[in-house]
N, C-alpha and C positions, 0 to 999 in steps of 0.2 A: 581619525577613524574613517573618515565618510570618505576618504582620498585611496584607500585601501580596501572599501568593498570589492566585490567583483560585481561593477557593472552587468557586465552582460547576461549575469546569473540572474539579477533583479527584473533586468528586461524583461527577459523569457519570461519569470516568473507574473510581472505583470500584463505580460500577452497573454498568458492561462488566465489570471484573472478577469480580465476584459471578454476575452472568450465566452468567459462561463458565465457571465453576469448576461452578455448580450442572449446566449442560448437561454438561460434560464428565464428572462425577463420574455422570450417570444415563446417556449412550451408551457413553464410552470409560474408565470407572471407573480401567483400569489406567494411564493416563495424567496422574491427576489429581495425585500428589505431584509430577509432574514438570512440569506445569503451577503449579504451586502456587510450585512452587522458580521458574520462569521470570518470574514478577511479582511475587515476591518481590526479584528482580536487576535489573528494572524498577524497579520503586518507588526502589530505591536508588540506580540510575544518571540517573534523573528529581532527587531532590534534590543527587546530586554536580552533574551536567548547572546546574542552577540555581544552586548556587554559584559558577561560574566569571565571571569579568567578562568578556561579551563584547563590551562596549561598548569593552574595549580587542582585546581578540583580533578583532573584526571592521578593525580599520587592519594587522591581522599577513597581509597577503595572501600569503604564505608559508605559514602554517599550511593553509588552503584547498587552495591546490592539491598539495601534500603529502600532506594527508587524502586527495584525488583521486587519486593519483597511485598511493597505498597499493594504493588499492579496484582500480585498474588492473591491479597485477601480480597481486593474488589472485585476480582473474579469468582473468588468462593463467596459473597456475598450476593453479585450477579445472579448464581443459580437459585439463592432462595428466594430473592423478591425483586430480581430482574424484571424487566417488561420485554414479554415477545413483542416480536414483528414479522412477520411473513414467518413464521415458523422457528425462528430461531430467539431463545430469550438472553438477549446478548446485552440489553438495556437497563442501563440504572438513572433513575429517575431522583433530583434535587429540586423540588416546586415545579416552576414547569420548564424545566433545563433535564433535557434529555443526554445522557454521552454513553460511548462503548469502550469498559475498561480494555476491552480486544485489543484496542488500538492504543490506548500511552503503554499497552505492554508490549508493542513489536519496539517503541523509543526505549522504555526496559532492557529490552532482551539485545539490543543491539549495543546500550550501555554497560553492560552487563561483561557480554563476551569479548566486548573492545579490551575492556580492562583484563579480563579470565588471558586472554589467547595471549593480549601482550605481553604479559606478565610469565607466559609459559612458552612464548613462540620457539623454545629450544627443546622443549621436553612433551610439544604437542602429543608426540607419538606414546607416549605412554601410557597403559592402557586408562590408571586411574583417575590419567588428566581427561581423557576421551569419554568414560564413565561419569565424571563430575560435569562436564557439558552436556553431555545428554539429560542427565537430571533437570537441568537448568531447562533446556527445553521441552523434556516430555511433561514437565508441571502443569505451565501454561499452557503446553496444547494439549494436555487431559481435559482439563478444565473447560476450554473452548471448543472440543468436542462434545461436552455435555450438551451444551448451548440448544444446534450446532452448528459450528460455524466452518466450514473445511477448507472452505479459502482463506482465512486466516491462517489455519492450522499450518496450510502447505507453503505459505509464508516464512511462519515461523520454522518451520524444514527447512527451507531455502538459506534461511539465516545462518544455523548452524550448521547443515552444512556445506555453507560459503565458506563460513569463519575455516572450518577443519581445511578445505583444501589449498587455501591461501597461506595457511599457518603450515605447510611443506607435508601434510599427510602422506604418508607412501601410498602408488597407486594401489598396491597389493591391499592395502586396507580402505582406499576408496572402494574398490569392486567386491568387498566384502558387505561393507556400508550400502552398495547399492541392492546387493542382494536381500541384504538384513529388511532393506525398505519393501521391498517386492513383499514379501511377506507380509511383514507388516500393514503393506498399502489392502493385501489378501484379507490379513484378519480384520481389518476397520471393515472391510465391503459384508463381510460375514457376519460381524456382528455391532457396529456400531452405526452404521451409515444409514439413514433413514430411507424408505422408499422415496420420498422426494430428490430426495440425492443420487441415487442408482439411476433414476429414470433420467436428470440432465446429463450423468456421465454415460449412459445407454444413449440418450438422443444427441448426442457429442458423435457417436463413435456410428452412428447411425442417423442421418440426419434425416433419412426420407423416410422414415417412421413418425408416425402421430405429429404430422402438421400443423392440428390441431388443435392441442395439446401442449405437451415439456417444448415440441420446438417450434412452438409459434414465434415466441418473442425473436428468437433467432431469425426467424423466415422474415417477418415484418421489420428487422433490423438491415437484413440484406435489399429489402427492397428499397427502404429509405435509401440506403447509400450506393444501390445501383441504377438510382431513378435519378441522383442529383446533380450527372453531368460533370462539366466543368468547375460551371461557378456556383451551381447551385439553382434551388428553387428562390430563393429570396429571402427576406428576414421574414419571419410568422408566414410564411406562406408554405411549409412542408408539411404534405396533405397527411403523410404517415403520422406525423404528430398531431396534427391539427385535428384532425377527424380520429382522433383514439387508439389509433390501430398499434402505435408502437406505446408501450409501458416502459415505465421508470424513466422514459425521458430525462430527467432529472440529475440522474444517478449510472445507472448500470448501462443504459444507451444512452448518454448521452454524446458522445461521439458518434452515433450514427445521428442523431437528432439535428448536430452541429453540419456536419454533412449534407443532409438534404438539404437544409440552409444555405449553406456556403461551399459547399462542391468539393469536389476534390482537391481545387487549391486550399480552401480552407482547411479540409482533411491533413493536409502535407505542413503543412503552416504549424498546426498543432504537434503533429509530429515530431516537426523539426525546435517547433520551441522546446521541448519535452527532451531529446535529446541532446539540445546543446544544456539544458541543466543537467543531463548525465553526465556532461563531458565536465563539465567546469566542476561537480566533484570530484571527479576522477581526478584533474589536475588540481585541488584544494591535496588528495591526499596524498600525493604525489609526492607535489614541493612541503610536505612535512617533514618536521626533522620524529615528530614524536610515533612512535607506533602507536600507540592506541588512538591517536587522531585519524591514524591511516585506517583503522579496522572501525571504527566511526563510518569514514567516508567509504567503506567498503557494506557495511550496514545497510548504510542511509541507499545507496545504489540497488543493493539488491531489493529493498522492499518499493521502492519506488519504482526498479524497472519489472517487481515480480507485478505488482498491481495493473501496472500499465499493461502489460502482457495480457491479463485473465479480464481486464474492462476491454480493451481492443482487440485483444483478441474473441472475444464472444460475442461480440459485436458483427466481426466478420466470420463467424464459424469456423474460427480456427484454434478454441478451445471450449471445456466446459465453463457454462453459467455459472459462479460462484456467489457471486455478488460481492464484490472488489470495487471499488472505486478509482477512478482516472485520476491519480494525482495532482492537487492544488487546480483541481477542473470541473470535478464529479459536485453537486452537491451534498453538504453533509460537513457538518460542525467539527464530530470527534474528530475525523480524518484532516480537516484543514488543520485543525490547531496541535493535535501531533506531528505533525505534518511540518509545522511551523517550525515547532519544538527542534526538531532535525537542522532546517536550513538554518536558523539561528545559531546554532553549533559550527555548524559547517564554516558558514560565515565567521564566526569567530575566528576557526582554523586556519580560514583563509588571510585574514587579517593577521594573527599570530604567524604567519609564514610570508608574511608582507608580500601577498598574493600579487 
């Protein structure tokens, strides 16, 4: 087994972890054992996740929608006796172990549609197959709407419709699909999207309004990483962190955090780790012989490189704040250990195609 991982998969992924541990231990020190414990339970659920055969659990299309179905109730459970956080009650609470069902339902839904699309890759275009997917995903992101959580939500859009274009959609019913969303994206602004919400995608789209304000963190984000040079200010020595000025450090900046610190080679560094783990799923699902391993590593991609986008990207103002996390980087338990959940598959995959 251990002769048949992909190396270089593991590297990167422990350059993220060493990353995050070093950033977290110099902005949010008191977080750092509890970080430490959270990829330590990663790591372990990454090689269970790898032992399993999924080359037979992938014909168990039972197990799928079950997993799915799981993620379902604890999100209608979420809204009764959730615990808010900044605004959104996305948190369910087991003594003092906090998680967000949000998140083992993108591993759900990407389980979910692996099996749905492979199972139908001839007959995609039909409308009632196209109708049964969308069910599948307007459930959980009704649900996660309630919350609200919209970076999630747009997530889970991505998934579905990745899945549909991959699976040979005609384009005539893509720019259909695209329109239907316009709309759609219309009526959520009209009526479900909170004033907090409208104000980050207004100060998105408008950055030199309210400074002071929806787009401070953004402002004090640019300054961290256009103050940090080269190499950087130094380990615990970025003033923006240091002296209060940039928020969520942690979590939602923490890639600008990391930056003032370690400069823009560290910036690129991270990058470049983050993207060679795109790469080496892209080739896990490649050299697969199984389709639903390929719409797996098609999944795992898209929600990995949609997160990375909306935490880096709002970082440098070049999208709205959602509150996403920097994959296997960001601080935060649910996401590492679903997180996990993925590469331990992938992994498997790769191994089952004697990577």
């Amino acid at each position: 087994m251990f002769k048949k991982i992909d190396w270089w998969f593991i590297g990167a992924l422990v350059f993220l972890t060493g990353a995050s541990l070093i950033s977290i231990f110099s902005t949010r020190p008191n977080l750092f054992r509890s970080q430490l414990l959270w990829y330590g339970l990663s790591f372990l659920i990454i090689f269970l996740a790898a032992k399993i055969n999924w080359r037979w659990l992938t014909t168990q299309n039972w197990f799928f929608f079950s997993f799915y179905w799981l993620t379902i109730i604890l999100l209608i459970i979420t809204l009764f006796v959730g615990r808010s956080i900044r605004g959104a009650q996305s948190w369910l609470e087991i003594g003092p172990v906090g998680f967000q069902p949000s998140e083992l339902t993108k591993t759900a839904l990407i389980l979910l549609f692996a099996s749905f699309f492979s199972r139908r890759h001839l007959e995609v275009s039909v409308i009632k197959n196209i109708a049964a997917s969308f069910f599948y995903f307007l459930l959980p992101a009704a649900l996660v709407m309630r919350q609200p959580d919209l970076g999630t939500v747009m997530i889970f859009l991505g998934i579905w419709f990745g899945f549909l274009i991959v699976s040979g959609l005609s384009w005539r019913k893509i720019l259909i699909g695209f329109l239907i969303l316009i709309l759609a994206f219309s009526f959520l602004w009209l009526t479900f999207l909170k004033p907090y919400q409208k104000e980050r995608i207004s100060g998105f789209i408008f950055p030199e309004r309210n400074p002071l304000g929806v787009n401070y963190n953004v402002i004090q984000s640019k300054i961290a990483i256009g103050s940090a040079g080269l190499f950087g200010k130094g380990f615990q020595q970025g003033t923006q962190v240091q002296l209060g000025f940039l928020p969520e450090a942690q979590a939602d900046f923490i890639f600008s955090a990391f930056v003032e610190e370690w400069g823009l080679v560290g910036g690129l560094a991270l990058i470049g780790a983050f993207l060679l783990i795109i790469f080496r799923i892209a080739k896990a699902g490649v050299k697969s012989e199984s389709n639903c391993a390929k719409f797996i590593c098609l999944g795992a991609m898209i929600v990995f490189a949609s997160q990375f986008f909306f935490n880096v990207g709002s970082s440098l103002g070049l999208s709205p704040v959602v509150g996403t996390t920097f994959p296997f980087f960001s601080y935060g338990g649910s996401s590492l250990l679903t997180n996990a959940l993925l590469i331990g598959i992938i992994q498997n995959i790769a191994i089952e195609s004697s990577f």
